[in-house]
C-alpha positions in Angstrom: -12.8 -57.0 -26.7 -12.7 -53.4 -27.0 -12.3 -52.7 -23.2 -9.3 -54.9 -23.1 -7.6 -53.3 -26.2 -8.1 -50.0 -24.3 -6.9 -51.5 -20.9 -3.6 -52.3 -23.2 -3.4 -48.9 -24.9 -3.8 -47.6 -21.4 -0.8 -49.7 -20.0 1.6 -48.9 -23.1 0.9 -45.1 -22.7 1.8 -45.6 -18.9 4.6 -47.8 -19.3 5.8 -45.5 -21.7 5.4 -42.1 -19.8 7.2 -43.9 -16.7 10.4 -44.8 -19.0 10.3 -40.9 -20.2 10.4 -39.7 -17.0 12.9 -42.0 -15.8 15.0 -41.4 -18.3 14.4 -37.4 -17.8 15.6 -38.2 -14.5 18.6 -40.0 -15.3 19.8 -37.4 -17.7 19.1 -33.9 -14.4 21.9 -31.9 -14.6 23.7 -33.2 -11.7 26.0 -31.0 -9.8 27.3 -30.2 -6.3 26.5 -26.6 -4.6 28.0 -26.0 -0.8 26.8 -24.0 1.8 27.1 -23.6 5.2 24.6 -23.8 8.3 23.3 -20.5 8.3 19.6 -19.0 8.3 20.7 -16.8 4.5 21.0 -20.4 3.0 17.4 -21.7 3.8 16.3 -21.2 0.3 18.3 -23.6 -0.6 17.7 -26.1 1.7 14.1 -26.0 1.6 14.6 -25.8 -2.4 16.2 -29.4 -2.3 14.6 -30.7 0.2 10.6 -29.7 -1.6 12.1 -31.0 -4.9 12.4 -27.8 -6.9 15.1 -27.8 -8.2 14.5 -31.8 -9.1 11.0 -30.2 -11.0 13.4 -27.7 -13.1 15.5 -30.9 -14.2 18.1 -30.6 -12.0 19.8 -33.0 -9.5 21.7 -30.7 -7.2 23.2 -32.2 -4.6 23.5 -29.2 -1.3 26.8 -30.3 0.3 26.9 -28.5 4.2 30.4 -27.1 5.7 30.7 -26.7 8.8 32.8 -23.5 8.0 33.2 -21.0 5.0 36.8 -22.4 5.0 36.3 -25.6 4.7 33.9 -24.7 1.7 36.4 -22.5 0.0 38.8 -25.1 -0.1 36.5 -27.8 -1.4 35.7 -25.1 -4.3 39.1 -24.2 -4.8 39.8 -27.7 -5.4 37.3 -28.6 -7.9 34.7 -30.5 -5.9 32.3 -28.0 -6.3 30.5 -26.5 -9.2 29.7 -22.8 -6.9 28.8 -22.2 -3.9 26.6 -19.6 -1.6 28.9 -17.0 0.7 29.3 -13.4 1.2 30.6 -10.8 -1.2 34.2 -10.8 0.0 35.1 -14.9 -0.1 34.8 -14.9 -4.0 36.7 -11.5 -4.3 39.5 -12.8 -2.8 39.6 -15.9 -4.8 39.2 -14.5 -8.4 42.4 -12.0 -7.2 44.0 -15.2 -6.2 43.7 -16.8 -9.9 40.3 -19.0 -8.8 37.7 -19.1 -11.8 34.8 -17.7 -10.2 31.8 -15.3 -10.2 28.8 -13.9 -8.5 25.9 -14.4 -10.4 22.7 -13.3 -7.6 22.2 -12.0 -4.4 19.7 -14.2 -2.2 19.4 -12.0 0.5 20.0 -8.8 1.9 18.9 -6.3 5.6 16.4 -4.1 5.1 15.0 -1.8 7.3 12.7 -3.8 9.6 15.5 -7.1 9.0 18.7 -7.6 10.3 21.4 -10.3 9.9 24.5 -8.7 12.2 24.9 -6.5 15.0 27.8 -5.6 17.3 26.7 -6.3 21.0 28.2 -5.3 24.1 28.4 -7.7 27.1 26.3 -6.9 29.7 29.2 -6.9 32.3 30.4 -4.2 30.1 29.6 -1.2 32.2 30.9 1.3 29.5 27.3 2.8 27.2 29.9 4.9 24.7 29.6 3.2 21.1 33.4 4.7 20.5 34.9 3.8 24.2 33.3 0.3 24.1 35.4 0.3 20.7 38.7 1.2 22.2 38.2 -1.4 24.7 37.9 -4.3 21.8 35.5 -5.8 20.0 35.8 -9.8 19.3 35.7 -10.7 15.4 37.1 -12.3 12.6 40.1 -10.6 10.9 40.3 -9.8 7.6 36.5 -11.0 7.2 33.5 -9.9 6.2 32.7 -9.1 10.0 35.2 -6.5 10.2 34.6 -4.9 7.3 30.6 -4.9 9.1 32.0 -3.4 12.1 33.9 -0.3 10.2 30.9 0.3 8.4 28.5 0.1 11.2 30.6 1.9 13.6 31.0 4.8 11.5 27.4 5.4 11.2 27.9 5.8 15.0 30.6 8.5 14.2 33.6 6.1 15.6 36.6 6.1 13.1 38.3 2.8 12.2 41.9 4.2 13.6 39.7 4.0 17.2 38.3 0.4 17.0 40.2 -1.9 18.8 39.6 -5.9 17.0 39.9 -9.0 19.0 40.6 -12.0 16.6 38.2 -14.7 17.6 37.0 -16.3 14.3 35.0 -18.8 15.7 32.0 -17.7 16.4 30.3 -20.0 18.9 33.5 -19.4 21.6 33.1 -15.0 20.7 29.4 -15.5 21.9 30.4 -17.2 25.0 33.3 -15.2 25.6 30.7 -11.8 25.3 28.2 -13.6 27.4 30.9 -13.8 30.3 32.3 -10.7 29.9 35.5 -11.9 28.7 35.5 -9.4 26.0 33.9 -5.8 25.8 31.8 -6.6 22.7 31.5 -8.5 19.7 30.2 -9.0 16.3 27.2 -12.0 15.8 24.9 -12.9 13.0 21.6 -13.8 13.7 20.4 -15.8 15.3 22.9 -15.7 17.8 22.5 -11.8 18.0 19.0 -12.0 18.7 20.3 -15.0 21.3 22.7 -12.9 23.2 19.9 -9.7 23.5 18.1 -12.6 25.9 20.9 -13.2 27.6 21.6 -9.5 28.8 23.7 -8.4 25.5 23.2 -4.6 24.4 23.0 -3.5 20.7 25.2 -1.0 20.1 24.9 -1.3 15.9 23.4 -3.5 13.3 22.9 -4.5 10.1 19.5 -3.1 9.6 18.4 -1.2 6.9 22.4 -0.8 5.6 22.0 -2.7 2.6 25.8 -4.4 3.1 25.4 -7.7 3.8 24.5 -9.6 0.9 25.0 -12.8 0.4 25.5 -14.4 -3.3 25.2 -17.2 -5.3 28.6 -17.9 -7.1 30.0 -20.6 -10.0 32.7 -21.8 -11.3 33.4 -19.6 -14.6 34.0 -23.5 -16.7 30.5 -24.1 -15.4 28.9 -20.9 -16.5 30.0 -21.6 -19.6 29.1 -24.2 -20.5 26.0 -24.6 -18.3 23.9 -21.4 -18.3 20.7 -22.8 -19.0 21.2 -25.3 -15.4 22.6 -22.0 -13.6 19.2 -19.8 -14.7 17.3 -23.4 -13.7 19.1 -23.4 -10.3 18.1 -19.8 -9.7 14.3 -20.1 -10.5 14.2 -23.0 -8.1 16.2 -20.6 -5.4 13.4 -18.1 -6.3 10.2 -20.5 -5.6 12.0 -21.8 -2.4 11.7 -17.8 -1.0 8.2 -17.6 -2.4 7.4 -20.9 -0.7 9.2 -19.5 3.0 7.0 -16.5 2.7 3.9 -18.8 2.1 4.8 -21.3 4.3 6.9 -20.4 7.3 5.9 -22.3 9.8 6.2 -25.4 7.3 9.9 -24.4 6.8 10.8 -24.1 10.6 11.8 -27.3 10.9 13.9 -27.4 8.2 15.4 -24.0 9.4 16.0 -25.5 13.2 18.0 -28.4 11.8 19.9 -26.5 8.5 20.6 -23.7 9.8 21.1 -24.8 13.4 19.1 -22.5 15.3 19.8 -22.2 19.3 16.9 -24.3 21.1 15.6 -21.3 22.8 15.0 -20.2 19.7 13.7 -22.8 17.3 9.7 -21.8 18.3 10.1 -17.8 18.6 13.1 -16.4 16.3 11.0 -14.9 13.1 11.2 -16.6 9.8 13.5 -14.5 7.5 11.9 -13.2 4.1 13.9 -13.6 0.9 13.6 -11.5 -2.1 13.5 -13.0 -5.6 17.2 -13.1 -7.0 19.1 -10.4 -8.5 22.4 -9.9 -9.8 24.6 -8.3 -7.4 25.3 -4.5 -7.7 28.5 -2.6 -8.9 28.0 -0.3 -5.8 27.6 -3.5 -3.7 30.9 -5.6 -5.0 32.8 -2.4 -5.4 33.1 -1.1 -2.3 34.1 -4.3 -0.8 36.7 -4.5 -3.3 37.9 -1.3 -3.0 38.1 -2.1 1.7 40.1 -5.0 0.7 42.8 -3.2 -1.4 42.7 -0.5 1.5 43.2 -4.0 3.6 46.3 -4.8 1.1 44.1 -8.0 1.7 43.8 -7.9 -2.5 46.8 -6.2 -4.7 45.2 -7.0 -8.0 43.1 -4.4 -9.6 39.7 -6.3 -10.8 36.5 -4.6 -12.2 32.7 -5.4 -11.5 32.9 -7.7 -14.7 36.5 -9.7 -13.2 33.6 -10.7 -10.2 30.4 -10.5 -11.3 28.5 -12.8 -14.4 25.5 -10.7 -15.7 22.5 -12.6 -17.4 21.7 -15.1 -15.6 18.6 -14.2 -13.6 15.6 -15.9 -14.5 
């Protein structure tokens, strides 16, 4: 008899556990967190889609825009609890009255990794960085691609009075239009920068080593509030998705080829990017972003680093 009293302890115990865990899982923090296609997300992607942020008791469901727009509106009207982007989306939104705040940067250029470069056609037969300017570059206005090209070209000594900006926001048509020489030079991220090199493209700037392309991790301020144990949860699951990249990259290239939508010439070749733990976003960082927009009269409302940025909340 004692074997079958054990085999019953034995199935309680595992009956029991089960219900636990179901019930653990019933009662994740569930929220919704949108991104876009783009290779700065893949943490995130790769964190849902290898359960980690499940395993810290969350259920985050990624939702995928096909543009930052379309995210920004989705945030702005509530569907959203935050959202990943660049440093000037969530400026502009906290000066327009939206409850919002950086809380981590995911990624940033160093020296031996870029994200953007400005590229000149190779019908293009000018080599001057500052007479390729005049002629135009294609960008997005007001964005944070113009603000790269102003800081880029002046490392190249060519003053923003002297950069002429063609408005071509999306960025799909700008590649083709620099590819067939339908405008002097323009402003890609990766991998459609590394894309255009193979096609004949010329590097006239990038990213590089610059240290001003961030991208962030942002909430709703209602949500930090009242949820800063999920938020520090989210983040540590963010963190072990980059560990995992580094450890596993060619594990994560499929995910990368189909979230991030890399260019089928690429999906075998184009590098795996590294990404550093998360860290809270610096007061040079947001600041001088801030400060291009007011020159922009983009933003007329003077904000601080604390009006943008919620400290604390690194794992």
């Amino acid at each position: 008899m004692k074997p079958v009293k054990f085999s019953i302890v034995c199935i309680i115990i595992f009956v029991l556990s089960f219900g636990a865990a179901a019930h653990a899982a019933e009662k994740a923090e569930a929220f919704k967190f949108g991104t876009i296609p783009v290779l700065q997300s893949l943490p995130l992607f790769v964190a849902a889609e290898k359960g980690f942020f499940r395993e810290q008791g969350l259920n985050v469901d990624i939702v995928l825009f096909n543009s930052a727009m379309e995210k920004d509106i989705a945030f702005t009207s509530g569907q959203m609890a935050g959202y990943f982007g660049d440093i000037m989306t969530p400026t502009v939104l906290v000066a327009n009255g939206v409850k919002i705040k950086m809380v981590a940067v995911n990624f940033n250029t160093t020296a031996d990794r870029r994200m953007f470069a400005v590229l000149a056609s190779s019908k293009t037969k000018e080599q001057d960085p500052a007479a390729i300017a005049r002629a135009g570059i294609a960008t997005g206005s007001n964005t944070i691609a113009e603000y790269l090209i102003v800081r880029l070209l002046a490392e190249k000594n060519v003053p923003r009075g002297s950069i002429k900006l063609i408005d071509i926001k999306s960025i799909p048509i700008r590649l083709q239009m620099l590819l067939l020489g339908q405008v002097p030079a323009a402003l890609l991220p990766e991998p459609l920068a590394t894309l255009a090199e193979t096609k004949g493209a010329r590097t006239l700037a990038d990213d590089r080593g610059h240290g001003i392309s961030a991208t962030v991790l942002a909430f709703h301020t209602d949500f930090l509030a009242k949820n800063a144990a999920s938020v520090r949860s989210f983040l540590a699951a963010v963190d072990k998705a980059s560990a995992y990249i580094s450890q596993h990259p060619d594990e994560v290239r499929g995910i990368m080829n189909k979230s991030c939508r890399v260019p089928e010439a690429l999906r075998s070749s184009f590098p795996i990017p590294r990404f550093p733990r998360v860290y809270t976003p610096s007061e040079s960082q947001v600041m001088d972003v801030y400060r291009w927009l007011r020159e922009k009269k983009i933003i007329k409302k003077d904000l601080t680093y604390k009006d943008l940025v919620a400290d604390g909340h690194i794992p």
